[in-house]
Backbone bond lengths (Angstrom), bond angles and torsions (degrees), N, CA, C in turn:
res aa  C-N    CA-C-N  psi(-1)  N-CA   C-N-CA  omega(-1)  CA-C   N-CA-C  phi
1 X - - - 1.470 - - 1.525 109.30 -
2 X 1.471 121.19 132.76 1.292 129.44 176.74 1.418 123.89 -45.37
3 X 1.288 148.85 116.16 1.537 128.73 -176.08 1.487 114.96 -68.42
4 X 1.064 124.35 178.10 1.845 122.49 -162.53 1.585 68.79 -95.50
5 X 1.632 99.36 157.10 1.639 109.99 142.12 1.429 118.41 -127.21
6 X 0.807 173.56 168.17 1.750 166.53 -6.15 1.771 120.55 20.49
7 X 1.842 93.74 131.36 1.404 110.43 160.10 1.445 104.94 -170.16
8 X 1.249 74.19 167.61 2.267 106.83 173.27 1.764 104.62 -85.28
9 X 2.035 104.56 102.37 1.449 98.27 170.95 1.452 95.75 -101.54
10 X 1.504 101.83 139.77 1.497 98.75 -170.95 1.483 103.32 -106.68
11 X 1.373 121.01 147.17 2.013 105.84 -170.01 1.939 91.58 -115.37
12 X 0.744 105.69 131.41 1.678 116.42 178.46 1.764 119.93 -131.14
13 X 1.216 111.43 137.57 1.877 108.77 -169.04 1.145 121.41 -171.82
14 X 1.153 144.63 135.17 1.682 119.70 168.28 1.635 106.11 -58.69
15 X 1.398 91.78 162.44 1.279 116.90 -174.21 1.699 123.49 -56.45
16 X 1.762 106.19 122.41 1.713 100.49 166.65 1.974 93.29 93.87
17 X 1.867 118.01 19.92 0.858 97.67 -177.78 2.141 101.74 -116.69
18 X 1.459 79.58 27.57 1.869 81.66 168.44 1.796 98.57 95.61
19 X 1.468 145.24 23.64 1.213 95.93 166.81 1.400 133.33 -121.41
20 X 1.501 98.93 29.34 1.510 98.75 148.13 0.804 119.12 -111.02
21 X 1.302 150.87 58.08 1.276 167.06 39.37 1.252 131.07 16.96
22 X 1.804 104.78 -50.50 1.678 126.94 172.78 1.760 91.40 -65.33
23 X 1.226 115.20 -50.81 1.649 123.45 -146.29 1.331 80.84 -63.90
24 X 1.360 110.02 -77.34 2.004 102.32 -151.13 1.410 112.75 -74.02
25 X 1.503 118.46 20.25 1.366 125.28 160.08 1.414 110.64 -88.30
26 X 1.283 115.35 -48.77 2.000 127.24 155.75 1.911 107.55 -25.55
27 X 1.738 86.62 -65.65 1.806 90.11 -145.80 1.650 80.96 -86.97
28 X 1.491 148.25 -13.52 1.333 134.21 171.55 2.075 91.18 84.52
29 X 0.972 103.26 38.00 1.575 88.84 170.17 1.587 106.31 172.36
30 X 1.283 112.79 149.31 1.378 121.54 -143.78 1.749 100.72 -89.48
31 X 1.430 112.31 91.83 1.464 115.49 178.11 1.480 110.80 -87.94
32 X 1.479 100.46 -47.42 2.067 108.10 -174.39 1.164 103.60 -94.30
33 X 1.425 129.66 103.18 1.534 129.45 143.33 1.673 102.89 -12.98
34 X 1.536 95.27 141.76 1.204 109.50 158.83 1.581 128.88 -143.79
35 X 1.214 116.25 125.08 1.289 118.21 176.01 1.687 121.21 -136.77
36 X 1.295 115.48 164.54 1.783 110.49 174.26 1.491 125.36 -60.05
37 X 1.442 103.20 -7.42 1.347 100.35 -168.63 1.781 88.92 -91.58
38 X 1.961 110.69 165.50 1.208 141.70 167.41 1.454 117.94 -59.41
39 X 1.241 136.50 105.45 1.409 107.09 148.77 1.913 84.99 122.41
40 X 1.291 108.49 9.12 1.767 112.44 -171.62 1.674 86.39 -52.70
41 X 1.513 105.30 -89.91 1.238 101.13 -176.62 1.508 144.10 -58.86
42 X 1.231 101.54 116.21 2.218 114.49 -164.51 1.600 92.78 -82.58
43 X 1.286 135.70 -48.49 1.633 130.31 -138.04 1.427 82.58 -123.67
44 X 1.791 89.58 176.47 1.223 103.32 172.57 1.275 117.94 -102.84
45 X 1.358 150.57 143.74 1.435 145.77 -153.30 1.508 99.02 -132.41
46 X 1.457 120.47 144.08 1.189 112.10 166.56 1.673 111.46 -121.45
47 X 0.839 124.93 153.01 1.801 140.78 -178.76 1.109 98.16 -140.12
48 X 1.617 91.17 111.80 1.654 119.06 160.55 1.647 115.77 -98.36
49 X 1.909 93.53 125.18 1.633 105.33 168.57 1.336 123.62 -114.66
50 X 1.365 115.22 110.20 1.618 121.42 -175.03 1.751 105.58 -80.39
51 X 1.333 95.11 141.69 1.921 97.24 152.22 1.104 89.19 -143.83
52 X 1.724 107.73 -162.36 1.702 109.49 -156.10 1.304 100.30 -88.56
53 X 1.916 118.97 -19.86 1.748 122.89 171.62 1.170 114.91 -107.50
54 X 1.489 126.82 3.21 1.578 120.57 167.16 1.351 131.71 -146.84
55 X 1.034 121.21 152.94 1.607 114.17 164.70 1.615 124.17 -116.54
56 X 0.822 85.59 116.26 2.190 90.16 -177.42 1.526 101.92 -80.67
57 X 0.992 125.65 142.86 1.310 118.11 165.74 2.002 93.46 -141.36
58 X 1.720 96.32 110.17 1.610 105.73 164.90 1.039 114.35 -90.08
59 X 1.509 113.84 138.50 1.543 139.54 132.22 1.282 133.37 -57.49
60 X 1.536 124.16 123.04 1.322 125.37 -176.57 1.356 100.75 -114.49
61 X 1.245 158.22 110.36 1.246 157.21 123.75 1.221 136.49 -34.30
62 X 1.390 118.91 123.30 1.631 92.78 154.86 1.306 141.53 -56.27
63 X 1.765 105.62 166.87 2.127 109.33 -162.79 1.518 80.01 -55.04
64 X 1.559 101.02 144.50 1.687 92.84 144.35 2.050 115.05 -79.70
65 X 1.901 77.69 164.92 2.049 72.96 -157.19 1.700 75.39 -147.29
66 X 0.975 108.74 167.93 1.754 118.18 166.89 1.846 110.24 -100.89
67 X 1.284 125.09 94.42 1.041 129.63 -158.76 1.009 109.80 -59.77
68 X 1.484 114.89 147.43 1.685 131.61 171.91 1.398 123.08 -108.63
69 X 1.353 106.98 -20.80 1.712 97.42 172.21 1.861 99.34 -156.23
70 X 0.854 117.56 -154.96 1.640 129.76 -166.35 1.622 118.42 -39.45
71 X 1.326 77.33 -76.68 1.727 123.65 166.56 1.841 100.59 -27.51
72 X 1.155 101.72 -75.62 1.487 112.40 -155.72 1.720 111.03 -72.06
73 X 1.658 104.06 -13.43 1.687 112.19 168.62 1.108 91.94 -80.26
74 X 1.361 128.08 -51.11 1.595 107.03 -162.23 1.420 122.65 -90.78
75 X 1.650 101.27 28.86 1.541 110.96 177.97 1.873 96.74 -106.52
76 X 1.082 115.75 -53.58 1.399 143.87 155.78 1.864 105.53 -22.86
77 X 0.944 120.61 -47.78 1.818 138.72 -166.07 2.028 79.41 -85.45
78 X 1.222 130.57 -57.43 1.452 110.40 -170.64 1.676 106.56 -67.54
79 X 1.198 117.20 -17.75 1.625 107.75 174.28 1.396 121.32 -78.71
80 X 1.404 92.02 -28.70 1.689 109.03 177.39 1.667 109.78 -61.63
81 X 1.677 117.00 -38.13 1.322 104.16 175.87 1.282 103.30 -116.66
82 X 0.927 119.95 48.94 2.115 136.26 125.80 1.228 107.11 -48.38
83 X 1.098 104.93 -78.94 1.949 120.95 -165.28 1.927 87.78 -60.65
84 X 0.960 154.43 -42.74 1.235 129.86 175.83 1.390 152.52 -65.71
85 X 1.331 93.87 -27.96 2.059 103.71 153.30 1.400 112.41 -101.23
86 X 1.061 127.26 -8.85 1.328 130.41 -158.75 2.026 101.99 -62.34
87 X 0.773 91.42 127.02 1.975 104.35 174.13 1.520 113.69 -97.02
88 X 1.499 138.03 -28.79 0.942 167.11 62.14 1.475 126.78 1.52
89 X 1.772 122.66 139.82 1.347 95.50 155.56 1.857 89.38 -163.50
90 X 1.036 95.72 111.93 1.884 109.33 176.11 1.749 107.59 -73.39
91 X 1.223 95.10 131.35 1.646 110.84 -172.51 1.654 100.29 -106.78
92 X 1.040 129.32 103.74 1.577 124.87 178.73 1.184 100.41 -114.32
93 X 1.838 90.31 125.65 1.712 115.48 165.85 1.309 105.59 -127.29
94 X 1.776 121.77 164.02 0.844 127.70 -159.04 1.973 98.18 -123.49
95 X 1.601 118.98 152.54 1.862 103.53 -177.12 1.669 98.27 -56.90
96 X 1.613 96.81 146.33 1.463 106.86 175.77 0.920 116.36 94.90
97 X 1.567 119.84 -21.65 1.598 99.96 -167.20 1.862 113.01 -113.97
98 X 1.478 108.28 123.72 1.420 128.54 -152.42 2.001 97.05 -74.94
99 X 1.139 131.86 -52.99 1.156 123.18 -158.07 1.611 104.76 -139.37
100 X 1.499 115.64 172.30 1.264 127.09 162.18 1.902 112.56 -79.65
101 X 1.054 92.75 133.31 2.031 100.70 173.65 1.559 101.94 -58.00
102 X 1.503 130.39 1.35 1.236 112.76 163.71 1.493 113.29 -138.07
103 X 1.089 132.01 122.36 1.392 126.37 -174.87 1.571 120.66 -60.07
104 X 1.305 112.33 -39.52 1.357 108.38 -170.27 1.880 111.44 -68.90
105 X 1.511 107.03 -23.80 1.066 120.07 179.74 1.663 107.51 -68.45
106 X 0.932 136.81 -39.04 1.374 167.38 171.53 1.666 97.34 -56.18
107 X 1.546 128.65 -67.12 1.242 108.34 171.37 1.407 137.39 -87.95
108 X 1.448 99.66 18.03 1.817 120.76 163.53 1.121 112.71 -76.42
109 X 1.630 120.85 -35.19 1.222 131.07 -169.46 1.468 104.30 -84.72
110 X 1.730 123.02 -46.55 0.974 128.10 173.87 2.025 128.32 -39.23
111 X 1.455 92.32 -36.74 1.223 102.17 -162.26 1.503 113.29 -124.79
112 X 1.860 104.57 23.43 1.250 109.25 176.68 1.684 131.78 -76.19
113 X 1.081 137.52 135.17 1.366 137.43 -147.60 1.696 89.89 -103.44
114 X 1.380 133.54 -20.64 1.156 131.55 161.34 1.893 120.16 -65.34
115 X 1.495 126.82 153.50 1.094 127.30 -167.00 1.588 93.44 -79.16
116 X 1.562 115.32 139.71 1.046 137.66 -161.24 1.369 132.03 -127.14
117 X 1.281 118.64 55.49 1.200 126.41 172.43 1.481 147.18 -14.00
118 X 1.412 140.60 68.97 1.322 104.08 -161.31 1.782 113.62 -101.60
119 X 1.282 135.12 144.81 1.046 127.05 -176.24 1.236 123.63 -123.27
120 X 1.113 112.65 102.03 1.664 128.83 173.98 1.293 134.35 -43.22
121 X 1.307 109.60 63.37 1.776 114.39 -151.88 1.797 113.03 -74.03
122 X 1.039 125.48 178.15 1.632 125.53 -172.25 1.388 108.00 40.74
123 X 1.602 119.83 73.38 1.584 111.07 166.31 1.188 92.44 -94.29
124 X 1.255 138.49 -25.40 1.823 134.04 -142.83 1.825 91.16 -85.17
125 X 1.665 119.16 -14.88 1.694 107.84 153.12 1.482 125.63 -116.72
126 X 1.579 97.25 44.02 1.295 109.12 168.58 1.311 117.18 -113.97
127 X 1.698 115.03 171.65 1.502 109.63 -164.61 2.031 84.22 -115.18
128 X 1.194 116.21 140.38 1.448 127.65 179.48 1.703 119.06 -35.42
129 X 1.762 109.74 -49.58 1.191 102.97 170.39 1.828 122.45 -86.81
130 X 1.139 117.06 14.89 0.879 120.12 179.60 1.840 114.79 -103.40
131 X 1.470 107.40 -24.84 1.310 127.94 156.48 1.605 112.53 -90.61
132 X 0.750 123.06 -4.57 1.720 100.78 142.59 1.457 112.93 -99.10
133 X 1.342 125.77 -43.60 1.838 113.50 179.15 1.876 87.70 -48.08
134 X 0.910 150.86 -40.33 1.695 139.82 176.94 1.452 112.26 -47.91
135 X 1.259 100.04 -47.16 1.567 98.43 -165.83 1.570 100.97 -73.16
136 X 0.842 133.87 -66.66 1.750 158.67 160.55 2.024 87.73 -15.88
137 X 0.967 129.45 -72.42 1.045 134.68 161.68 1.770 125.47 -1.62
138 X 1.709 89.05 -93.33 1.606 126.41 152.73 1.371 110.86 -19.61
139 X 1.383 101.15 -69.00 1.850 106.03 -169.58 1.057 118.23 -49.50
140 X 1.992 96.43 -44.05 1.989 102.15 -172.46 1.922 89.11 -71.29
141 X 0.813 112.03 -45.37 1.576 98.77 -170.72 1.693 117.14 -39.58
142 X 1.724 100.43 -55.16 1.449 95.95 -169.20 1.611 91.09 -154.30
143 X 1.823 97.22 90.19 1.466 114.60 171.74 1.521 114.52 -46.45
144 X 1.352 111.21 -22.70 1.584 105.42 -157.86 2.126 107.70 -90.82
145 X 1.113 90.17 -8.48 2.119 110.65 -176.69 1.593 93.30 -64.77
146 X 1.239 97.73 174.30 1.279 106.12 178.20 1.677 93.69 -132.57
147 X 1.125 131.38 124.81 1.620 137.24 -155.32 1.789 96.76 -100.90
148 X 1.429 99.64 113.85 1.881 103.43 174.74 1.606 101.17 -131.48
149 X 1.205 106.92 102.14 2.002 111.03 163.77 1.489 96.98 -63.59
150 X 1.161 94.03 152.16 1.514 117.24 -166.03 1.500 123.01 -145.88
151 X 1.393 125.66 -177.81 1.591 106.13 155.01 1.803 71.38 173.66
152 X 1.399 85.89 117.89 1.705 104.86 -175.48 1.160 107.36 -101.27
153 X 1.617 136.17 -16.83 1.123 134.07 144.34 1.650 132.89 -34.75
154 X 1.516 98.65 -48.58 1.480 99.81 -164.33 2.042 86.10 -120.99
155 X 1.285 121.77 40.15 1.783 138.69 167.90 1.458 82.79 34.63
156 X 1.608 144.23 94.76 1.256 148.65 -149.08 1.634 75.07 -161.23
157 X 1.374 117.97 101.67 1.919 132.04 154.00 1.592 95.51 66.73
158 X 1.500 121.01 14.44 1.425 124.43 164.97 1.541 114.07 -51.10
159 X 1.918 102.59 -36.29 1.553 95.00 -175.40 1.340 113.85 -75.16
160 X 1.022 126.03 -46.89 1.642 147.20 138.58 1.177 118.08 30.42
161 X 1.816 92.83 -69.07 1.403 110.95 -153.20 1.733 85.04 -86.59
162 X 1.560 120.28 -50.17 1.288 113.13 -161.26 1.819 126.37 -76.98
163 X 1.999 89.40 13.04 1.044 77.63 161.75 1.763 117.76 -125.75
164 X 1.228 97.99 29.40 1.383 117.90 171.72 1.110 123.32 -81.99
165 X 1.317 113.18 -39.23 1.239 138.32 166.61 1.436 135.35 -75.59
166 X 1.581 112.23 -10.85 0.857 105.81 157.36 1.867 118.17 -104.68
167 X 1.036 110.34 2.45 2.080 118.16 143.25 0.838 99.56 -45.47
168 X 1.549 117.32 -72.02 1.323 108.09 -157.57 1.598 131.95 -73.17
169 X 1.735 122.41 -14.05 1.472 112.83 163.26 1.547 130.81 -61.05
170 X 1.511 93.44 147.85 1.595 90.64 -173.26 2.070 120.10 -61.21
171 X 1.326 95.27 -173.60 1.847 81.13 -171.08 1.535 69.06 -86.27
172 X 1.646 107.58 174.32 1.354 135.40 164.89 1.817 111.29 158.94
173 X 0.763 111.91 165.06 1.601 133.88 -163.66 1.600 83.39 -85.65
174 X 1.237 119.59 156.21 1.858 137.07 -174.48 1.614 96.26 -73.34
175 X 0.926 127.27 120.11 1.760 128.35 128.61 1.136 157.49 34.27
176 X 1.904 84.20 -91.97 1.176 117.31 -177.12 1.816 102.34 -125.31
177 X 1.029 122.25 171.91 1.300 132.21 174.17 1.259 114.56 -70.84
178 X 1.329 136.74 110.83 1.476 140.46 -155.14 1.615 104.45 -54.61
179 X 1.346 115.85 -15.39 1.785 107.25 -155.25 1.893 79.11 -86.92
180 X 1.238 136.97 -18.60 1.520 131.48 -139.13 1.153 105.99 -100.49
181 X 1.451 134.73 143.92 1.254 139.03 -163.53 1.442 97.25 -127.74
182 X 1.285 159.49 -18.28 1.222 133.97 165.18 1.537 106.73 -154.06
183 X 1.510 132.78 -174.91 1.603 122.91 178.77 1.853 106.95 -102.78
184 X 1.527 100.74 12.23 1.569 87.16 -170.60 1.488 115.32 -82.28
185 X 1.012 139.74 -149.44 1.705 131.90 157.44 1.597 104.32 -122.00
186 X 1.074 118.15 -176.63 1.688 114.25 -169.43 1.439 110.12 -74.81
187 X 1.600 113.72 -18.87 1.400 106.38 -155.97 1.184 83.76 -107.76
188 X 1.176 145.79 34.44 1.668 159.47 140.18 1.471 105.23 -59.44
189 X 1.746 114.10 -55.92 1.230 120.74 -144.58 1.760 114.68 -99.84
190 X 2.161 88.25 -1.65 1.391 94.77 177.95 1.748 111.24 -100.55
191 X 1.357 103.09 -13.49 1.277 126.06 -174.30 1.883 108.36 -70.97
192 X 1.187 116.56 -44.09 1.045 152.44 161.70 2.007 125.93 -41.55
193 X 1.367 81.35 -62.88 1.612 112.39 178.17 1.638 108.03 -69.20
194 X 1.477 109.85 -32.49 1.463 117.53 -170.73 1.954 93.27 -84.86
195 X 0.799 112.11 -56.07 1.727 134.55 173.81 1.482 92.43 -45.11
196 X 1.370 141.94 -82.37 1.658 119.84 -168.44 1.179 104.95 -58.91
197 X 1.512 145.95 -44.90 1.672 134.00 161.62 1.286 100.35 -29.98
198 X 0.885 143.82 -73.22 1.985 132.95 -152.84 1.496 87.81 -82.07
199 X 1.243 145.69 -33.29 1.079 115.88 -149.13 2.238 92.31 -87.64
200 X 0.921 112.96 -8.51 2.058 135.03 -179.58 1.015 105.54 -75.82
201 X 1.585 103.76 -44.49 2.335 97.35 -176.62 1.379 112.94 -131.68
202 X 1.507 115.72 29.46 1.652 124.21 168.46 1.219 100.98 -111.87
203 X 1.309 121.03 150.80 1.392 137.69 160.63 1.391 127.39 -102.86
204 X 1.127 128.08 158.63 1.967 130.61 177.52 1.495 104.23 55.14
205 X 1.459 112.68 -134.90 0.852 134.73 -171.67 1.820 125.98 -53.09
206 X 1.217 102.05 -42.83 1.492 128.32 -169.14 1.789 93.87 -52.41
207 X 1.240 125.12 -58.00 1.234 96.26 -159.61 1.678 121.96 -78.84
208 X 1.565 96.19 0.08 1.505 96.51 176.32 1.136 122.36 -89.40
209 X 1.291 108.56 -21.09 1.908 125.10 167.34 1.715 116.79 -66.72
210 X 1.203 114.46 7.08 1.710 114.51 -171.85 1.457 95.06 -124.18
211 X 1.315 93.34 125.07 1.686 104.10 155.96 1.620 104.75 -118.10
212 X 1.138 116.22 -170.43 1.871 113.77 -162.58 2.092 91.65 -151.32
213 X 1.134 108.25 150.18 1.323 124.15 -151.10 1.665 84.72 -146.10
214 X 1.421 135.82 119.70 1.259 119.34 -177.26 2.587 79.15 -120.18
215 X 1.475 95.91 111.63 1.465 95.13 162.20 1.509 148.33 -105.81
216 X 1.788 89.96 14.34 1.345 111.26 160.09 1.424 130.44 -161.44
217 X 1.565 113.18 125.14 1.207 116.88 -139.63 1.800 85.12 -125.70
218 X 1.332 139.28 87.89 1.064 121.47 166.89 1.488 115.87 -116.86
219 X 1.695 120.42 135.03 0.930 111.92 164.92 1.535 139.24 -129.08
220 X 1.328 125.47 132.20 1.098 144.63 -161.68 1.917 108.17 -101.14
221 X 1.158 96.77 161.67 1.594 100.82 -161.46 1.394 121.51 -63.94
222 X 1.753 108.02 -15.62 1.229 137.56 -138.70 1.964 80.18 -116.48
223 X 1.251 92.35 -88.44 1.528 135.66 -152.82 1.633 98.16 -94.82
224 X 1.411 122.04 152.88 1.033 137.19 -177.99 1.946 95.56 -143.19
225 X 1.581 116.96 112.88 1.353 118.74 -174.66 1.504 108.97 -113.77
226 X 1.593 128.03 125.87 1.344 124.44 -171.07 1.622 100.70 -137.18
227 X 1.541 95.20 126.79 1.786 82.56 161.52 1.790 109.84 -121.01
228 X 1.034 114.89 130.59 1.277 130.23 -170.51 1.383 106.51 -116.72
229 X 1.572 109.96 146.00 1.651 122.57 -170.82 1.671 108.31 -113.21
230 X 1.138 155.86 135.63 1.239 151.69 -159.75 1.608 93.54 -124.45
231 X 1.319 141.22 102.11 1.055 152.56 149.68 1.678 110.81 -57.98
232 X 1.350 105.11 131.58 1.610 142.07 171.78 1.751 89.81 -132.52
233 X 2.117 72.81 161.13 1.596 109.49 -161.29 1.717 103.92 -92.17
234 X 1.358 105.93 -21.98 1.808 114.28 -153.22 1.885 105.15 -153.10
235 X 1.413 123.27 124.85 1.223 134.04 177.65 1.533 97.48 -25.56
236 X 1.519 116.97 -57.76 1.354 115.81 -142.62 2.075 91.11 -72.91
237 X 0.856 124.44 -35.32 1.768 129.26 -172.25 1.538 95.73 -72.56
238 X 1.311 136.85 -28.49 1.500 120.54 160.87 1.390 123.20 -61.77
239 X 1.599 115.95 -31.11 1.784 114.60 -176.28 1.659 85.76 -85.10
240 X 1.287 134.38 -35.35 1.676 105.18 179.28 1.733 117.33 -58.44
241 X 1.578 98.55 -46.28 1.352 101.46 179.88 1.524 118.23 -60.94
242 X 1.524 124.24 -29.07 1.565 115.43 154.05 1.426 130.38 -57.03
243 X 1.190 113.00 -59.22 1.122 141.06 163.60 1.983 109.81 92.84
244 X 1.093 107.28 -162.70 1.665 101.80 -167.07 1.899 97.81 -69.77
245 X 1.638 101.95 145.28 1.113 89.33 -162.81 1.496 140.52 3.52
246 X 1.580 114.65 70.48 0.750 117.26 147.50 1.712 127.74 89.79
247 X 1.825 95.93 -9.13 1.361 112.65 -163.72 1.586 109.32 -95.45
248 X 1.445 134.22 -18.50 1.465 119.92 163.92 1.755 103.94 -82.29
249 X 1.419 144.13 2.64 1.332 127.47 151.36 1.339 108.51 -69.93
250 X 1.266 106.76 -53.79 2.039 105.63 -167.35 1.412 93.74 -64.24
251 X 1.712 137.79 -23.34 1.641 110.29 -173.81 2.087 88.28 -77.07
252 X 1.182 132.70 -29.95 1.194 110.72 -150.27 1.660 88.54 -85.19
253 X 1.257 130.79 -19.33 1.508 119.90 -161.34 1.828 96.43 -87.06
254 X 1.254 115.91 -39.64 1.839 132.11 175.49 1.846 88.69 -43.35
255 X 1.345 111.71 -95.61 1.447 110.55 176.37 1.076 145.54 -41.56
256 X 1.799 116.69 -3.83 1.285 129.56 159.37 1.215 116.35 -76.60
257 X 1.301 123.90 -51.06 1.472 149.31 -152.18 1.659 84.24 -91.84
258 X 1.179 140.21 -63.30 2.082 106.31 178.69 1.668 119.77 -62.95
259 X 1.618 95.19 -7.59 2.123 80.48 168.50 1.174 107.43 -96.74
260 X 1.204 114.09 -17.42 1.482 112.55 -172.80 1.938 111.60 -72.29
261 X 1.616 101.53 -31.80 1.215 129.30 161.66 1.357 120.48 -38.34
262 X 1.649 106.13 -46.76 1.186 117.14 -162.72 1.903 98.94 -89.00
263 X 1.403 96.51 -47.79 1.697 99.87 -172.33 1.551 110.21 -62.29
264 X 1.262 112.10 -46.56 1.585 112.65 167.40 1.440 137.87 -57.22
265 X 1.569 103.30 -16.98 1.217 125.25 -160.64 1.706 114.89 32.91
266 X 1.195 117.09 47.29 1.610 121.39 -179.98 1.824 104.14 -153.72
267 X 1.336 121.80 132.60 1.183 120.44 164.98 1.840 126.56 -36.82
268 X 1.484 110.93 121.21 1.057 108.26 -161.01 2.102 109.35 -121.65
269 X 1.385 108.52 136.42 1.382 103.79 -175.89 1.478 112.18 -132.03
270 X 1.152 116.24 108.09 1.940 144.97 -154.58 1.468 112.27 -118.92
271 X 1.308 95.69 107.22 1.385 122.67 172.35 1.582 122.75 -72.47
272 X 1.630 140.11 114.85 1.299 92.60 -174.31 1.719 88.40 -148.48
273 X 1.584 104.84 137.58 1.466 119.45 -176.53 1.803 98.86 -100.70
274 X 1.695 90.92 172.85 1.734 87.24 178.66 1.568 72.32 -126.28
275 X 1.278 137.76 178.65 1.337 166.83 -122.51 1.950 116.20 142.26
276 X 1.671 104.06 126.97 1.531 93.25 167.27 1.608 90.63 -105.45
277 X 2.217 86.96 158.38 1.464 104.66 -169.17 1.816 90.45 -145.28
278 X 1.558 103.11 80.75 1.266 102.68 -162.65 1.408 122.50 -47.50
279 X 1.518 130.90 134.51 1.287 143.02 172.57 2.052 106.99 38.99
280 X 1.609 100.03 52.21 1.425 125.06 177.87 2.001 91.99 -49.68
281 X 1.293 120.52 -63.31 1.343 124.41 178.78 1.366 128.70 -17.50
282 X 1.844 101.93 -51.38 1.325 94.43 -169.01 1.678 92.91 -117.80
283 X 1.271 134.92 55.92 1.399 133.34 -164.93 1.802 95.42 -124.94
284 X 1.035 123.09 89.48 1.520 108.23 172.52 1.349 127.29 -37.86
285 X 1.044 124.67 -43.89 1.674 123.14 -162.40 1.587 114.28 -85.88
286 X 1.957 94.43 -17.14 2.116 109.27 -178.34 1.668 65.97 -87.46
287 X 0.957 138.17 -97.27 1.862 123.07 -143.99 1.827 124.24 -47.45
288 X 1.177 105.05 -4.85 1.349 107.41 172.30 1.556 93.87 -97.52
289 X 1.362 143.14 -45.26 1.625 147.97 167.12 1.476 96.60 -26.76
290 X 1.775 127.84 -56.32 1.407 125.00 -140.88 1.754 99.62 -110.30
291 X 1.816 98.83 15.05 1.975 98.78 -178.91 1.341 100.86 78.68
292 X 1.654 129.09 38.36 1.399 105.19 154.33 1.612 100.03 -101.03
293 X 1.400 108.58 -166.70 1.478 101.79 174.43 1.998 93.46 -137.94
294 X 1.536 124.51 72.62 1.495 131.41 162.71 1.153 100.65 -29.13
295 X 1.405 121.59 152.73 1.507 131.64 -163.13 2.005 87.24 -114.11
């Protein structure tokens, strides 16, 4: 009989280089918002994958970034304990791009004694010799990786990779409870869902100033009813987030409420206020309220 295996693959990258994208291509279901903008993902998310001999459980991190105010250290502190359970740990780069936005992070990776993945994401808009001068690159960078081109967009050697990775976890008994797909709670995933809407039809500043507060989560057999509050930093970022009578909230609450549709698989009806929560970002005790951990 096969022995179980289980581990923590942890995915780490600067920002906007695909890996929640990689993740809910893994777990087959949409845990990490995704959008073009920097900095989508704040927390750390986990996605759990069962088979009948293993359990994967991924890490999504935020980009690393060189922080500028509260917020962005204590986004920075969940990447930092990536590299510490991690049994596994996937390095995603994108063609072209020479280094990590933080060095020290860069020689953790360099000199990690764990198996080290690196994955070469967006080949499918690359030209052939330009993805091998990458790989050739990579290697001299960090002889000890194991080099996989990829393109998690269009699931291009996705199976590949995920089943490389599961060789490589250690043996051990599962985790988590085989039926469970991630550690967040539901009102994680509505909080979230409302957050890639603003972050799709806001511009500048606005979408980094909103965090989302979901304060009622009831569900019925039928119907699933939530009213959620969208926190801004400044009076004037609540009338954008309404918008002229009223019509860029109802497009972001309309487009929440059919994914939410979809993730719940049950009809869903979402309430949603804007509220200011002045300069929430750099406030220690509002970022420990919303699951950060301020240093």
């Amino acid at each position: 009989m096969a022995k179980h295996k289980a581990g923590f693959v942890n995915i780490v990258g600067n920002p906007n280089v695909g890996k929640s994208t990689l993740m809910n291509a893994f777990v087959g279901e949409k845990l990490s918002i995704i959008t073009s903008k920097a900095q989508t993902t704040r927390h750390r998310i986990l996605g759990i994958v069962n088979g009948d001999d293993f359990q994967m459980i991924l890490s999504d991190t935020p980009g690393i970034i060189k922080p500028a105010y509260e917020l962005q250290s204590s986004m920075m502190d969940f990447v930092k304990s990536a590299f510490e359970d991690a049994d596994v740990l996937i390095y995603m780069v994108e063609i072209g791009e020479k280094a990590l936005k933080d060095e020290s992070f860069f020689e953790k990776i360099k000199n990690s004694t764990m198996p080290v993945l690196l994955l070469l994401n967006k080949i499918d808009i690359s030209e052939q010799n330009v993805l091998e001068e990458q790989v050739q690159y990579w290697q001299e960078q960090l002889p000890r990786a194991e080099i996989h081109p990829i393109s998690a967009l269009q699931n291009f050697n996705v199976k590949e990779v995920f089943e490389r990775i599961i060789e490589l976890l250690p043996e051990s008994p599962p985790y988590y409870p085989k039926e469970q797909l991630t550690d967040r709670p539901e009102r994680f995933f509505v909080n979230e869902t409302i957050r890639e809407k603003i972050l799709q039809h806001y511009k500048k500043e606005i979408p980094y100033a909103v965090e989302i507060e979901t304060e009622e989560f009831i569900e019925d057999e039928e119907i699933i009813r939530m009213r959620s509050v969208i926190m801004v930093e400044r009076d004037s970022q609540k009338g954008i987030i309404i918008g002229h009578k009223g019509n860029a909230l109802k497009r972001v609450g309309v487009e929440a409420r059919k994914d939410l549709e979809k993730f719940f698989d049950k009809q869903v009806h979402i309430e949603l206020y804007v509220k200011v929560n002045k300069n929430w970002r750099s406030n220690p005790n509002q970022l420990r309220r919303f699951g950060y951990n301020p240093q």
